[in-house]
Every structure is written in structure tokens, then in C-alpha cells.
PDB file of N, CA, C and O in Angstrom:
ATOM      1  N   UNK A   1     113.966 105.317 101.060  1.00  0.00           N
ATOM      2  CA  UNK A   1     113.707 103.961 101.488  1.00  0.00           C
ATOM      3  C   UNK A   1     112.866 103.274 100.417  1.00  0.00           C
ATOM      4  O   UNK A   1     111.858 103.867 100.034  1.00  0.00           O
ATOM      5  N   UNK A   2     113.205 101.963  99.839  1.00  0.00           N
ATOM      6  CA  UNK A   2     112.531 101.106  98.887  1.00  0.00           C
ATOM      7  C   UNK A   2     111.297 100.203  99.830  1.00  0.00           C
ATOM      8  O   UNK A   2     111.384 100.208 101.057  1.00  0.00           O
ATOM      9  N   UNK A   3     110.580  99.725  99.386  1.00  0.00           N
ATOM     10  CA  UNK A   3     109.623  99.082  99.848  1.00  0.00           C
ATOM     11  C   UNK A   3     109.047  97.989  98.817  1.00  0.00           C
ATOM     12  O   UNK A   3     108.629  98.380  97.727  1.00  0.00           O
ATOM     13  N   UNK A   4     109.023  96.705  99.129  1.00  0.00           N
ATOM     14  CA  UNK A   4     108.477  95.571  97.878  1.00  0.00           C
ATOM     15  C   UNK A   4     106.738  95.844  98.083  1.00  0.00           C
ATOM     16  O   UNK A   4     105.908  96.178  98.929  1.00  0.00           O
ATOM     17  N   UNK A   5     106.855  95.500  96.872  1.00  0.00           N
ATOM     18  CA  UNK A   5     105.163  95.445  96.698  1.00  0.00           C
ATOM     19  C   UNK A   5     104.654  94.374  96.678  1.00  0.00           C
ATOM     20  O   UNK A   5     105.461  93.541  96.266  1.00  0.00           O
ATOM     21  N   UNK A   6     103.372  93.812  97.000  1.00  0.00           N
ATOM     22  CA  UNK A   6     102.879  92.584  97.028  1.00  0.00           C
ATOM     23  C   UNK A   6     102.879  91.770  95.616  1.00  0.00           C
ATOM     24  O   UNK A   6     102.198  92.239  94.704  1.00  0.00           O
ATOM     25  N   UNK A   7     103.478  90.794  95.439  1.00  0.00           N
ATOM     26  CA  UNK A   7     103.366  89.675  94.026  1.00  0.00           C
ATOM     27  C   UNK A   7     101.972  89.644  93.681  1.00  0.00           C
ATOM     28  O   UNK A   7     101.118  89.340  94.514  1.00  0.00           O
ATOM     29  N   UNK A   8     101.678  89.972  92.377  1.00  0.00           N
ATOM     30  CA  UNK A   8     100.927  89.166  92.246  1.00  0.00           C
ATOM     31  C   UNK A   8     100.581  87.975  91.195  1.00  0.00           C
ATOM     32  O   UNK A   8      99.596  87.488  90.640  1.00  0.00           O
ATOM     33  N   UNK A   9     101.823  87.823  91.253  1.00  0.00           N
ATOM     34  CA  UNK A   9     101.940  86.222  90.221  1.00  0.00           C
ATOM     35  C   UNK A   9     102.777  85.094  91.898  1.00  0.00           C
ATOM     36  O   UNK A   9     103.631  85.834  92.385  1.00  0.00           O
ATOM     37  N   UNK A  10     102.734  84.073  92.512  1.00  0.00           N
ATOM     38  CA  UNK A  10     103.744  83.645  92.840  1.00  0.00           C
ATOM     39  C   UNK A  10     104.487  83.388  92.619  1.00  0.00           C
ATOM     40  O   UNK A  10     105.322  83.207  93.505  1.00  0.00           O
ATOM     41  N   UNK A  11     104.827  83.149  91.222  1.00  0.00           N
ATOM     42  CA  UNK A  11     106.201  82.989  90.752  1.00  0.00           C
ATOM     43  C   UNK A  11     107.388  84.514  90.273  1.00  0.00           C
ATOM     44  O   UNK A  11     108.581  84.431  89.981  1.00  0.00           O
ATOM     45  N   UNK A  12     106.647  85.606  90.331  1.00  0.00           N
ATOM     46  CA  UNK A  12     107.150  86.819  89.891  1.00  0.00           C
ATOM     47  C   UNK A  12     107.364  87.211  91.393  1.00  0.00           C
ATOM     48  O   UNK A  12     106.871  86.871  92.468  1.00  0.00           O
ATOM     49  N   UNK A  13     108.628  88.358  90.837  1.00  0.00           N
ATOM     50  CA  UNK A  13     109.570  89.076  91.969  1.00  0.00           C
ATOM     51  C   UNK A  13     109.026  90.084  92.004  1.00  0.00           C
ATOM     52  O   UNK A  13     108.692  90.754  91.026  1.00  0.00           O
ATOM     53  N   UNK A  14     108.816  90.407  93.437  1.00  0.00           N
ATOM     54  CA  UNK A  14     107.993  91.809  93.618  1.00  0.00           C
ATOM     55  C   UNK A  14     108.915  93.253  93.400  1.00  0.00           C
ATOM     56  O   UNK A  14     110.103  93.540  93.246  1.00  0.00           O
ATOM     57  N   UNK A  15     107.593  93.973  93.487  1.00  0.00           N
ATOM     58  CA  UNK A  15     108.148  95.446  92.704  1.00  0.00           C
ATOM     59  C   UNK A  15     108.842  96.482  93.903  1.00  0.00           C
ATOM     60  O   UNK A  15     108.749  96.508  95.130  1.00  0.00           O
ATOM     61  N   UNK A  16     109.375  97.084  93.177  1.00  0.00           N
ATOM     62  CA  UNK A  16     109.736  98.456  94.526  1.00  0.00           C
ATOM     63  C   UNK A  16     108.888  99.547  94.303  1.00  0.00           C
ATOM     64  O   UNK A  16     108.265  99.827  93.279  1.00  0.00           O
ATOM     65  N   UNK A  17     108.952 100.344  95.766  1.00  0.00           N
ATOM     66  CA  UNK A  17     108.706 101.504  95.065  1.00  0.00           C
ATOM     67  C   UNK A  17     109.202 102.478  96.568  1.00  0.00           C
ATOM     68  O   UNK A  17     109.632 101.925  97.581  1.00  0.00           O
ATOM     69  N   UNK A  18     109.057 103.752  96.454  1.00  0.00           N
ATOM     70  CA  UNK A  18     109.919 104.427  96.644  1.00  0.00           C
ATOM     71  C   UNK A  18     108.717 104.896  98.065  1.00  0.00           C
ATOM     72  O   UNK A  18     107.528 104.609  97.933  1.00  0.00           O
ATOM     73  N   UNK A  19     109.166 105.541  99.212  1.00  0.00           N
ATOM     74  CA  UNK A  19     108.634 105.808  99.837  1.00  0.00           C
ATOM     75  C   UNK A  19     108.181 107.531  99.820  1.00  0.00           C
ATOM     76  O   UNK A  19     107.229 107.901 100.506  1.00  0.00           O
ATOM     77  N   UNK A  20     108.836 108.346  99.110  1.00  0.00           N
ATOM     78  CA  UNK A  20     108.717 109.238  98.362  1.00  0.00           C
ATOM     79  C   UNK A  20     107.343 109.297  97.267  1.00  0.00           C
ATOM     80  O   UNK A  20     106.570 110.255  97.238  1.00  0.00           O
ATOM     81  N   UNK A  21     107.234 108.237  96.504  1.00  0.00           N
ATOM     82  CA  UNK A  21     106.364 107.787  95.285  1.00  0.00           C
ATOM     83  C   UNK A  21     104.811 107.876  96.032  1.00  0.00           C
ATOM     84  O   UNK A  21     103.792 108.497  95.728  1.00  0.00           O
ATOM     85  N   UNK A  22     105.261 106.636  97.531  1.00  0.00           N
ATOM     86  CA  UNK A  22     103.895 106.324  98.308  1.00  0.00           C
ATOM     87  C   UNK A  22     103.389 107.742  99.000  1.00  0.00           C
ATOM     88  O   UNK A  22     102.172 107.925  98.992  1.00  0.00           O
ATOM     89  N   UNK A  23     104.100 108.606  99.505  1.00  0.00           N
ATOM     90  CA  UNK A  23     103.507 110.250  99.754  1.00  0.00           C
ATOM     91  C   UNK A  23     102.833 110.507  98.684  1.00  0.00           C
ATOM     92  O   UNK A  23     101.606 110.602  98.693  1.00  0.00           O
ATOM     93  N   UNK A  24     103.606 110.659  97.569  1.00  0.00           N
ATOM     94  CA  UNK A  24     102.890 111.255  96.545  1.00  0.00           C
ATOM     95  C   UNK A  24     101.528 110.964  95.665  1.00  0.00           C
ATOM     96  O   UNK A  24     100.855 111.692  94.935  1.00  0.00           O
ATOM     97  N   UNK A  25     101.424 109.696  96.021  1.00  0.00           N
ATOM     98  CA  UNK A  25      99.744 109.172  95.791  1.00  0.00           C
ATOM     99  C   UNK A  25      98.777 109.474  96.926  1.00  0.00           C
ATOM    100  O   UNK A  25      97.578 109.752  96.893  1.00  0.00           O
ATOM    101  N   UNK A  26      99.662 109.338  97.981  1.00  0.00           N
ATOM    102  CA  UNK A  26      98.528 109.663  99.300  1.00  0.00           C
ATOM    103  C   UNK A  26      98.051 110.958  99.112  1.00  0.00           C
ATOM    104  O   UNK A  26      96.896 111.305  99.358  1.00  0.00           O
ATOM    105  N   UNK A  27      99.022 111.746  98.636  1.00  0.00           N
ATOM    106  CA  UNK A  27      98.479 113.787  98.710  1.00  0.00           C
ATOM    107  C   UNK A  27      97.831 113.522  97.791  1.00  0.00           C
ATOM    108  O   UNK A  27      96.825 113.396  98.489  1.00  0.00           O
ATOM    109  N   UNK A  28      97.490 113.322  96.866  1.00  0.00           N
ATOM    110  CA  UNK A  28      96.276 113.184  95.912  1.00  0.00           C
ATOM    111  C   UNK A  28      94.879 112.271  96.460  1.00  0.00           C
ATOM    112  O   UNK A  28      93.835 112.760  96.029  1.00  0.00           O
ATOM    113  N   UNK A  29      94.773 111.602  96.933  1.00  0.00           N
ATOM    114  CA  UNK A  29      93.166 110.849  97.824  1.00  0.00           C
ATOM    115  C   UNK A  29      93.100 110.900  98.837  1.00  0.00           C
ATOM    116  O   UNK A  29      92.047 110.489  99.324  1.00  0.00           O
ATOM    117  N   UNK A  30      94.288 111.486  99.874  1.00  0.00           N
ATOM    118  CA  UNK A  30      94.343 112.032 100.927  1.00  0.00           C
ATOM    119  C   UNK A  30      93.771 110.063 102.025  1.00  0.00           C
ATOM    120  O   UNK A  30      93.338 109.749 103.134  1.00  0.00           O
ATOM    121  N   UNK A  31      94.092 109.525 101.022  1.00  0.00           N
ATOM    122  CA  UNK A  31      93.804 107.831 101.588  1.00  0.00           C
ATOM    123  C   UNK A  31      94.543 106.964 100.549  1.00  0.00           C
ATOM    124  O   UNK A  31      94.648 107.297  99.369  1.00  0.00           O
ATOM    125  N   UNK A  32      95.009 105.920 101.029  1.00  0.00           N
ATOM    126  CA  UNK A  32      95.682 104.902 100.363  1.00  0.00           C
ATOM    127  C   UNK A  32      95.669 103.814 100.975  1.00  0.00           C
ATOM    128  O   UNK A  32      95.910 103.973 102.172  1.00  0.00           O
ATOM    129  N   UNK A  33      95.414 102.304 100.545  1.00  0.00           N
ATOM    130  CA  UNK A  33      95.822 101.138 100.911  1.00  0.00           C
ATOM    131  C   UNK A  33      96.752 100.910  99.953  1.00  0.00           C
ATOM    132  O   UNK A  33      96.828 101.253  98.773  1.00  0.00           O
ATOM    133  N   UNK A  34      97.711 100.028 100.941  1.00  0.00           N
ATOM    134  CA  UNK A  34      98.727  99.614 100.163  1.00  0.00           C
ATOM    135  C   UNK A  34      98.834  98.279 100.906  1.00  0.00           C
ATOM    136  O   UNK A  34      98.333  98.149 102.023  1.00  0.00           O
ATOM    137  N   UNK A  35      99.609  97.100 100.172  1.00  0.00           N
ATOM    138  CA  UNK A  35     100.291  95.820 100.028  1.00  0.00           C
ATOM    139  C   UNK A  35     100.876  95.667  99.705  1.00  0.00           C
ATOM    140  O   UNK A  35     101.126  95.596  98.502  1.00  0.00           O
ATOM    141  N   UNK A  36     101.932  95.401 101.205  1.00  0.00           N
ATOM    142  CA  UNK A  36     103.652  94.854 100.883  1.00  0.00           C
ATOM    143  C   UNK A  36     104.060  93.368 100.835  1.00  0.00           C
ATOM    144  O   UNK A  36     103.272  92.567 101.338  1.00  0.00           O
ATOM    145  N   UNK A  37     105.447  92.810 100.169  1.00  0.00           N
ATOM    146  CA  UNK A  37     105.330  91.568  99.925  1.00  0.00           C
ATOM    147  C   UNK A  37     106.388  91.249 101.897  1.00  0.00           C
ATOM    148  O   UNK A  37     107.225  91.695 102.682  1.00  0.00           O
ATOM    149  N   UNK A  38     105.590  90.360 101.663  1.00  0.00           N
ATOM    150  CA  UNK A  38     106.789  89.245 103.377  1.00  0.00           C
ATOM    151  C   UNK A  38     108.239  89.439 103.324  1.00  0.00           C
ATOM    152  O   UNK A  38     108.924  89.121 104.296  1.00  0.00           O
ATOM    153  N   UNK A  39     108.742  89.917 102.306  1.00  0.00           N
ATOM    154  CA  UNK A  39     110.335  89.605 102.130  1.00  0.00           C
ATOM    155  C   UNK A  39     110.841  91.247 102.574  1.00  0.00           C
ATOM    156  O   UNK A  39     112.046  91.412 102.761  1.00  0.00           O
ATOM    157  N   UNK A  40     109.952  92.372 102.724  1.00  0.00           N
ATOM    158  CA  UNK A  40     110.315  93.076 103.500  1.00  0.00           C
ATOM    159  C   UNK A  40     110.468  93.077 105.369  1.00  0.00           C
ATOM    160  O   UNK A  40     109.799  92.623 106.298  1.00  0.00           O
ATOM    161  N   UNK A  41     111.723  93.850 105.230  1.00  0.00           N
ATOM    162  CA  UNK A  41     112.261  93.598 107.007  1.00  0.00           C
ATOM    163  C   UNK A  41     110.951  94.598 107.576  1.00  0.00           C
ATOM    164  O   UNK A  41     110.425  95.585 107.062  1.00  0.00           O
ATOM    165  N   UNK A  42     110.684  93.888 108.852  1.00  0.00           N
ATOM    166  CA  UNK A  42     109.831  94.608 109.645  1.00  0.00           C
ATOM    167  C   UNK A  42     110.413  95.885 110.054  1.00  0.00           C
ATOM    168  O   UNK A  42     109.805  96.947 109.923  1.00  0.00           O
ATOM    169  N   UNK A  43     111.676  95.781 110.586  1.00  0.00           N
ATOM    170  CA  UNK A  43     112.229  97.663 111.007  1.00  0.00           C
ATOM    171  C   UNK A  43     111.648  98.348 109.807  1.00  0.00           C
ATOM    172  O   UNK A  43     110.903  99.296 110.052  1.00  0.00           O
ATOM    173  N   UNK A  44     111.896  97.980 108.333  1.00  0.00           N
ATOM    174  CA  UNK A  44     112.242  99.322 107.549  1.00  0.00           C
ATOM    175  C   UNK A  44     110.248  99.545 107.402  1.00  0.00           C
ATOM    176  O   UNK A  44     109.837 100.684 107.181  1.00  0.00           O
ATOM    177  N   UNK A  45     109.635  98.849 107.490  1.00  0.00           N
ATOM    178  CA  UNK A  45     107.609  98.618 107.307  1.00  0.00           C
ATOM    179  C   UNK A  45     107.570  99.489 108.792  1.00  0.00           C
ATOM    180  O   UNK A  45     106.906 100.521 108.697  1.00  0.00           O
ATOM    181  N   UNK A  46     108.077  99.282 109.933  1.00  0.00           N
ATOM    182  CA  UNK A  46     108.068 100.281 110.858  1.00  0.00           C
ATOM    183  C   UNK A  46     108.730 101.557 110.791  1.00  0.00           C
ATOM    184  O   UNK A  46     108.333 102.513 111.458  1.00  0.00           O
ATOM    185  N   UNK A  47     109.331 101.593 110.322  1.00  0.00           N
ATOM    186  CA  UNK A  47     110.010 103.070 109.797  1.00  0.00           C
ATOM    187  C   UNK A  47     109.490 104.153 109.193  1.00  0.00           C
ATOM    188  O   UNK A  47     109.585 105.341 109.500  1.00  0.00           O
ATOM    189  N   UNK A  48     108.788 103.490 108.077  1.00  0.00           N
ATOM    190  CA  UNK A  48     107.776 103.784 107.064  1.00  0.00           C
ATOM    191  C   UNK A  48     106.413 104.122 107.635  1.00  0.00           C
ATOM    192  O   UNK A  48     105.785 105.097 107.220  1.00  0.00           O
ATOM    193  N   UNK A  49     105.861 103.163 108.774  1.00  0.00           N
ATOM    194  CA  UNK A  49     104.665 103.644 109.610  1.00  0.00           C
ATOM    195  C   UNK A  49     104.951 105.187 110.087  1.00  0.00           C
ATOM    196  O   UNK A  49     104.211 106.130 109.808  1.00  0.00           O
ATOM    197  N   UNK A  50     106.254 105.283 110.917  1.00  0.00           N
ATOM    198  CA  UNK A  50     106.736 106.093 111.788  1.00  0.00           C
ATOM    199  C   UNK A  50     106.506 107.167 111.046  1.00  0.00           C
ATOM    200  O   UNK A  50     105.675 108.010 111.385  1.00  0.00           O
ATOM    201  N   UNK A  51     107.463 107.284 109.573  1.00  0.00           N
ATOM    202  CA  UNK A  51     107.645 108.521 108.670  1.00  0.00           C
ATOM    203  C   UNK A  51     105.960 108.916 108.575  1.00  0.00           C
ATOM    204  O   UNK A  51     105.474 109.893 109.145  1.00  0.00           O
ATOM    205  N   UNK A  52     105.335 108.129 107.896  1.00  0.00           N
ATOM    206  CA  UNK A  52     103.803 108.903 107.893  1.00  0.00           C
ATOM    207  C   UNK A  52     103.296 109.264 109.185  1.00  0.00           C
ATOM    208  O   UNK A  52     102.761 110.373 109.150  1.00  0.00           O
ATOM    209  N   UNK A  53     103.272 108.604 110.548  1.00  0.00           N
ATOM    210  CA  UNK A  53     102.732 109.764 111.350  1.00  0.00           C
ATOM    211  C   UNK A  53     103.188 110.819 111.611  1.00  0.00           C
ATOM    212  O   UNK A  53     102.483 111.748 112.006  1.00  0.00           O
ATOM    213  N   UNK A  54     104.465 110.902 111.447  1.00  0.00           N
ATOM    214  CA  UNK A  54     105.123 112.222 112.131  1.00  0.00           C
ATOM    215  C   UNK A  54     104.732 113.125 111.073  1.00  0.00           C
ATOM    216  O   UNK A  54     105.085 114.294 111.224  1.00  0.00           O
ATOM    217  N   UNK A  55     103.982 112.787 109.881  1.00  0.00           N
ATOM    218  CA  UNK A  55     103.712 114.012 108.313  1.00  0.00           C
ATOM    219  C   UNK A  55     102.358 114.200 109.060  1.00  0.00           C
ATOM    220  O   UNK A  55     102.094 115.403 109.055  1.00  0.00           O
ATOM    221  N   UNK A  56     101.172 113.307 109.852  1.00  0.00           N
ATOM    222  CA  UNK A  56     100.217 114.016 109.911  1.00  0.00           C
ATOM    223  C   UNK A  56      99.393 112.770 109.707  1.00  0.00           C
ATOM    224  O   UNK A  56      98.177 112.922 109.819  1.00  0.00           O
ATOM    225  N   UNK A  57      99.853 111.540 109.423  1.00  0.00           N
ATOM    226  CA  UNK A  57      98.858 110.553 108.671  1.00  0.00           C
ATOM    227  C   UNK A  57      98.418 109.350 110.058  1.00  0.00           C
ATOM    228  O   UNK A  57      98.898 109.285 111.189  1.00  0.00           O
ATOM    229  N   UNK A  58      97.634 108.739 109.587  1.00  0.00           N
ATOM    230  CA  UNK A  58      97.541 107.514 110.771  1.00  0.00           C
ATOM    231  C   UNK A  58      97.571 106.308 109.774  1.00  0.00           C
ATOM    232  O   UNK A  58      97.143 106.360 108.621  1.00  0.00           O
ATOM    233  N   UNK A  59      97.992 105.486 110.224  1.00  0.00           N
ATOM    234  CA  UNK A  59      98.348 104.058 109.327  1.00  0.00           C
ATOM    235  C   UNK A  59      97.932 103.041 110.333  1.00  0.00           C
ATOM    236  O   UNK A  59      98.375 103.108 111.480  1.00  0.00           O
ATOM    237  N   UNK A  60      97.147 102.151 109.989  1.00  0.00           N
ATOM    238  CA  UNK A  60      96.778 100.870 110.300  1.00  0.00           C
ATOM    239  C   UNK A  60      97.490 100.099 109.628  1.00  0.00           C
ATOM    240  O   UNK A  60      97.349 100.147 108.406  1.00  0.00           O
ATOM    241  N   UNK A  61      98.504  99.120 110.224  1.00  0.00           N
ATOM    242  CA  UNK A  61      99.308  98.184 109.992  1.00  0.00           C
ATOM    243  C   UNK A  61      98.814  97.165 110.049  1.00  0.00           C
ATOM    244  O   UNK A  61      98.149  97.277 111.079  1.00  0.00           O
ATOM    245  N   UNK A  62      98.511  95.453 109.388  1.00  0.00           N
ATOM    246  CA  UNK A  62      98.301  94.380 109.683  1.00  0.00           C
ATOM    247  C   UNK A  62      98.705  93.401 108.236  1.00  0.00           C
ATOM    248  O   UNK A  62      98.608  93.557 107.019  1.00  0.00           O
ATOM    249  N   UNK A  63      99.361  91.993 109.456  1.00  0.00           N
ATOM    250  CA  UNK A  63      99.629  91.142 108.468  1.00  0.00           C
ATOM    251  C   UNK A  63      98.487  90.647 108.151  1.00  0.00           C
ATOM    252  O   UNK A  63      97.541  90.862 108.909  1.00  0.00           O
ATOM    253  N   UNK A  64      98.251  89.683 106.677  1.00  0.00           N
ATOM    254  CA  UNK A  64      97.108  89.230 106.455  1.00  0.00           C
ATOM    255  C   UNK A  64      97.683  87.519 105.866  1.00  0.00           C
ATOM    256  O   UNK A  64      98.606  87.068 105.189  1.00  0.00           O
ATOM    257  N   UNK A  65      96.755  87.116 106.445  1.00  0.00           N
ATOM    258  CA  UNK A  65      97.111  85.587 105.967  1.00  0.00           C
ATOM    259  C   UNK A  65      96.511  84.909 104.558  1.00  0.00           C
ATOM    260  O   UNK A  65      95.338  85.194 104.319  1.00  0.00           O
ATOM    261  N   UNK A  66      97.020  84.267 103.851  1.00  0.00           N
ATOM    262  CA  UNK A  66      95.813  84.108 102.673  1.00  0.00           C
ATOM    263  C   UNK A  66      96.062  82.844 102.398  1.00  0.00           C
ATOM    264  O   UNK A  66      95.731  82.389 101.303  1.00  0.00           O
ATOM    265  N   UNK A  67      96.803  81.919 103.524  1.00  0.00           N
ATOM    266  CA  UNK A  67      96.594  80.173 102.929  1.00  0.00           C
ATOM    267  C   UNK A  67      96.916  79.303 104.320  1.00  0.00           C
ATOM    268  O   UNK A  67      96.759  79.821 105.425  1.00  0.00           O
ATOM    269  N   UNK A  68      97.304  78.157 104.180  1.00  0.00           N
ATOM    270  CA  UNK A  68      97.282  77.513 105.098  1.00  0.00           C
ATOM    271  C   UNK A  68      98.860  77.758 106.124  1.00  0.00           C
ATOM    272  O   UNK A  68      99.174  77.977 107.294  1.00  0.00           O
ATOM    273  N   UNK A  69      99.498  77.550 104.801  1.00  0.00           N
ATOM    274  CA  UNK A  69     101.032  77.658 104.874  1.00  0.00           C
ATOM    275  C   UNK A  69     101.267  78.754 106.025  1.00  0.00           C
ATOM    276  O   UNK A  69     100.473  79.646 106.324  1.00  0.00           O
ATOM    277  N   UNK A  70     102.341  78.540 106.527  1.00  0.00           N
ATOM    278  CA  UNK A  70     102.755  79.828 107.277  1.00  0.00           C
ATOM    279  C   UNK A  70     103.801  80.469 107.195  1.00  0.00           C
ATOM    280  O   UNK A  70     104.576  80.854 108.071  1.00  0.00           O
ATOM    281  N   UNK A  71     103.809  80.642 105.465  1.00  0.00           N
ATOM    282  CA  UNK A  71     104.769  81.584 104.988  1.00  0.00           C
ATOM    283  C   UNK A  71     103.706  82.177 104.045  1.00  0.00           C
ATOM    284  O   UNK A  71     104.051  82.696 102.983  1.00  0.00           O
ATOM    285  N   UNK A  72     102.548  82.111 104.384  1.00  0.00           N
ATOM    286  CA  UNK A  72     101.355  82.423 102.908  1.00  0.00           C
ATOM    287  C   UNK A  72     100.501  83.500 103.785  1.00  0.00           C
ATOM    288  O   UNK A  72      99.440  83.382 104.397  1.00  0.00           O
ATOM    289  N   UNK A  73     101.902  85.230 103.494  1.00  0.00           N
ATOM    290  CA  UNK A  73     101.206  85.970 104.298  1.00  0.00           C
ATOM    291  C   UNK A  73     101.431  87.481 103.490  1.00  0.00           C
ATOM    292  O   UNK A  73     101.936  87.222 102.398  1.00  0.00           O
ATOM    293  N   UNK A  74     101.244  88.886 103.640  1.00  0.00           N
ATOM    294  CA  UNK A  74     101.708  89.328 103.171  1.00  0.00           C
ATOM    295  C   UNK A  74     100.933  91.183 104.124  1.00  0.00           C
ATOM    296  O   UNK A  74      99.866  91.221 104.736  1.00  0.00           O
ATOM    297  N   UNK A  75     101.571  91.990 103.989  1.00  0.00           N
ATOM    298  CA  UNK A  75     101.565  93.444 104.856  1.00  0.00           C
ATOM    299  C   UNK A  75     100.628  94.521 104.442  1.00  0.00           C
ATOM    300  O   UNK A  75     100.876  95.047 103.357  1.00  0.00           O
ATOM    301  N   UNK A  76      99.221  95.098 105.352  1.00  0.00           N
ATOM    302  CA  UNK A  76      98.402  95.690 104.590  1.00  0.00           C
ATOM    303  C   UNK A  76      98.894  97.359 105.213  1.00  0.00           C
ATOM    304  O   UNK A  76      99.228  97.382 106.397  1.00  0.00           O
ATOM    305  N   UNK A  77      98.919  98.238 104.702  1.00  0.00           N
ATOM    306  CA  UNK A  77      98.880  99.415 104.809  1.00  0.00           C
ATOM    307  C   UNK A  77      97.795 100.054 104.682  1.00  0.00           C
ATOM    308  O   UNK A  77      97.490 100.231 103.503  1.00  0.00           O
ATOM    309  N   UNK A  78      96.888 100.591 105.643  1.00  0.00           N
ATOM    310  CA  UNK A  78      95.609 101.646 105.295  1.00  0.00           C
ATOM    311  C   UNK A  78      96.134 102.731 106.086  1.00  0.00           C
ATOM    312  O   UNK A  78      96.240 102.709 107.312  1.00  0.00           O
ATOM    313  N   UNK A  79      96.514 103.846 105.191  1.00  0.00           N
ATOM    314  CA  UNK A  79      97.112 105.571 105.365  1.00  0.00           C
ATOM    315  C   UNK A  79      95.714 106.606 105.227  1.00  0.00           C
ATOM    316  O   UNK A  79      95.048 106.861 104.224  1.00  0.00           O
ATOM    317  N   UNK A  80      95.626 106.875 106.024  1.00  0.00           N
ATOM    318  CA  UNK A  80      94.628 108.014 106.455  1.00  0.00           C
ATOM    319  C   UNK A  80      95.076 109.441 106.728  1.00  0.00           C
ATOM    320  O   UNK A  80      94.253 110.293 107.062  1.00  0.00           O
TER     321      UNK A  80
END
């Protein structure tokens, strides 16, 4: 499963990365925050929650707002 990463230019296209990749940083700090961009579908960001608890992890999910707009938002991941 691919996952976008949060922009951080607004004019640049966000990055992928592999949900495979995101395990593999977590087993090393045994903690990770991560930030996804809005243009990911909510099933596959729930999917992805799902896959880490069933490994053992707990994930705090929340959108975060950062402007007025209400498309000016973007997906926080804290993996424990």
C-alpha cells in the first residue's frame, strides 16, 4: 500500500512511500509521527491504522487544520 506524504511546498506534489518503508522506521525508535497529504482516501489511512494495530502498535489518528480554508488540512499519525 502507497501512502502520500504531507507537501511541503504548496505548489509541489506529494511524496509516496511505502507502508512497508513506514514499519521499517518505526522498528528502529519503536515511535514515529508521521504526516499524510488530504489527497489520500480515508479507507486506505484506515487500513494502514488497522495494519499497525494488529503488529502490536497503537496509532493516534487526527486531522489537523492549518488555515482558514476548508481544504487547508492535512493527516497526523503518532505510532507507538
Amino acid at each position: 500500500m502507497e501512502l502520500k506524504l504531507a507537501r511541503t511546498e504548496l505548489a509541489s506534489k506529494p511524496k509516496t512511500i511505502s507502508l512497508e518503508k513506514l514499519f521499517e522506521s518505526i522498528k528502529q525508535d519503536n515511535s514515529a509521527i508521521f504526516y499524510f497529504d488530504k489527497t489520500n482516501s480515508h479507507k486506505d489511512l484506515m487500513d494502514s491504522v488497522s495494519k499497525f494495530e494488529e503488529s502490536g502498535f497503537n496509532v493516534y489518528f487526527k486531522e489537523i487544520r492549518y488555515g482558514l480554508d476548508q481544504d487547508d488540512y492535512l493527516y497526523q499519525f503518532h505510532i507507538i
